[in-house]
C-alpha positions in Angstrom: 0.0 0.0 0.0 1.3 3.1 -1.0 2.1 5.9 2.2 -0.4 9.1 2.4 1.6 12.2 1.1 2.4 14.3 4.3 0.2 17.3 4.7 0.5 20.8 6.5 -2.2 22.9 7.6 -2.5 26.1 8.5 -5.2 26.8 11.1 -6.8 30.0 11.4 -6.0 32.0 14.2 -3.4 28.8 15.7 -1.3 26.4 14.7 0.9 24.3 11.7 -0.6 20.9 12.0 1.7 18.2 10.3 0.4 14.8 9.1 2.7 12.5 8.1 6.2 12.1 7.8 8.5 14.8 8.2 12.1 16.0 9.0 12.0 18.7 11.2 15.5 20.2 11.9 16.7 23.0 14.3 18.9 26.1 13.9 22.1 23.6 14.6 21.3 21.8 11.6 20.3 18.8 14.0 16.9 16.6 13.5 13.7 17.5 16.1 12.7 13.9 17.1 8.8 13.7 16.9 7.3 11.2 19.2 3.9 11.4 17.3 2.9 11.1 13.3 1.0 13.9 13.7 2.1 17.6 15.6 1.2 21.0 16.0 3.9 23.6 15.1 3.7 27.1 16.7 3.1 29.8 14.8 2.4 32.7 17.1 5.9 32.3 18.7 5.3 32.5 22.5 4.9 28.9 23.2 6.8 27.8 26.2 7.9 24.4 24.1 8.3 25.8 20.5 8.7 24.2 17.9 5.6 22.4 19.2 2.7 24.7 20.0 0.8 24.4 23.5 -2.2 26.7 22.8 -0.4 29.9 24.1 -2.0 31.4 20.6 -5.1 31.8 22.5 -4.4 33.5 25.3 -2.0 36.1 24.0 -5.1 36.9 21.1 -2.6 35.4 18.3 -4.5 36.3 14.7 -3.3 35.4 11.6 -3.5 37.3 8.4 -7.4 37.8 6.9 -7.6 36.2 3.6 -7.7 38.7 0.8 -9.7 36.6 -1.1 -6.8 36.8 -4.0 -5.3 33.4 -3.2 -2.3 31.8 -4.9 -3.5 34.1 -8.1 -2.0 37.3 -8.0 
Protein backbone atom coordinates (compact mmCIF):
# COMPACT_ATOMS: atom_id res chain seq x y z
CA UNK A 1 0.00 0.00 0.00
CA UNK A 2 1.33 3.07 -0.99
CA UNK A 3 2.06 5.88 2.21
CA UNK A 4 -0.39 9.08 2.43
CA UNK A 5 1.62 12.16 1.06
CA UNK A 6 2.41 14.30 4.29
CA UNK A 7 0.22 17.30 4.68
CA UNK A 8 0.52 20.81 6.52
CA UNK A 9 -2.15 22.85 7.56
CA UNK A 10 -2.54 26.14 8.49
CA UNK A 11 -5.19 26.80 11.06
CA UNK A 12 -6.82 30.04 11.39
CA UNK A 13 -6.03 31.97 14.24
CA UNK A 14 -3.40 28.78 15.67
CA UNK A 15 -1.26 26.37 14.72
CA UNK A 16 0.92 24.33 11.68
CA UNK A 17 -0.62 20.86 12.02
CA UNK A 18 1.70 18.18 10.25
CA UNK A 19 0.36 14.85 9.13
CA UNK A 20 2.71 12.53 8.06
CA UNK A 21 6.17 12.08 7.81
CA UNK A 22 8.52 14.78 8.16
CA UNK A 23 12.12 15.95 9.00
CA UNK A 24 12.03 18.66 11.25
CA UNK A 25 15.50 20.20 11.89
CA UNK A 26 16.65 23.00 14.28
CA UNK A 27 18.90 26.13 13.88
CA UNK A 28 22.12 23.58 14.56
CA UNK A 29 21.31 21.83 11.56
CA UNK A 30 20.32 18.84 14.00
CA UNK A 31 16.92 16.64 13.52
CA UNK A 32 13.73 17.52 16.12
CA UNK A 33 12.65 13.94 17.07
CA UNK A 34 8.85 13.72 16.88
CA UNK A 35 7.32 11.16 19.16
CA UNK A 36 3.85 11.42 17.27
CA UNK A 37 2.92 11.06 13.32
CA UNK A 38 1.05 13.90 13.72
CA UNK A 39 2.08 17.61 15.62
CA UNK A 40 1.23 20.97 16.01
CA UNK A 41 3.88 23.59 15.14
CA UNK A 42 3.71 27.10 16.74
CA UNK A 43 3.13 29.79 14.76
CA UNK A 44 2.38 32.74 17.06
CA UNK A 45 5.89 32.33 18.68
CA UNK A 46 5.34 32.54 22.48
CA UNK A 47 4.90 28.92 23.25
CA UNK A 48 6.76 27.79 26.18
CA UNK A 49 7.90 24.37 24.05
CA UNK A 50 8.31 25.76 20.46
CA UNK A 51 8.71 24.20 17.93
CA UNK A 52 5.56 22.40 19.18
CA UNK A 53 2.66 24.65 20.00
CA UNK A 54 0.81 24.43 23.51
CA UNK A 55 -2.17 26.72 22.76
CA UNK A 56 -0.43 29.90 24.15
CA UNK A 57 -1.98 31.39 20.62
CA UNK A 58 -5.15 31.81 22.52
CA UNK A 59 -4.37 33.53 25.26
CA UNK A 60 -2.02 36.11 24.03
CA UNK A 61 -5.13 36.86 21.06
CA UNK A 62 -2.57 35.42 18.29
CA UNK A 63 -4.47 36.25 14.68
CA UNK A 64 -3.28 35.44 11.56
CA UNK A 65 -3.48 37.27 8.44
CA UNK A 66 -7.42 37.79 6.87
CA UNK A 67 -7.58 36.24 3.64
CA UNK A 68 -7.74 38.70 0.76
CA UNK A 69 -9.65 36.59 -1.11
CA UNK A 70 -6.82 36.76 -3.98
CA UNK A 71 -5.31 33.35 -3.24
CA UNK A 72 -2.27 31.81 -4.91
CA UNK A 73 -3.51 34.14 -8.12
CA UNK A 74 -2.00 37.34 -8.03
Amino acid sequence: MKPRPTTITAYPDGPLIVRGEAVLIDEHGQPIPQRRRTVALCRCGVSAIKPWCDGTHKVTGFRTAPDDGHGDER
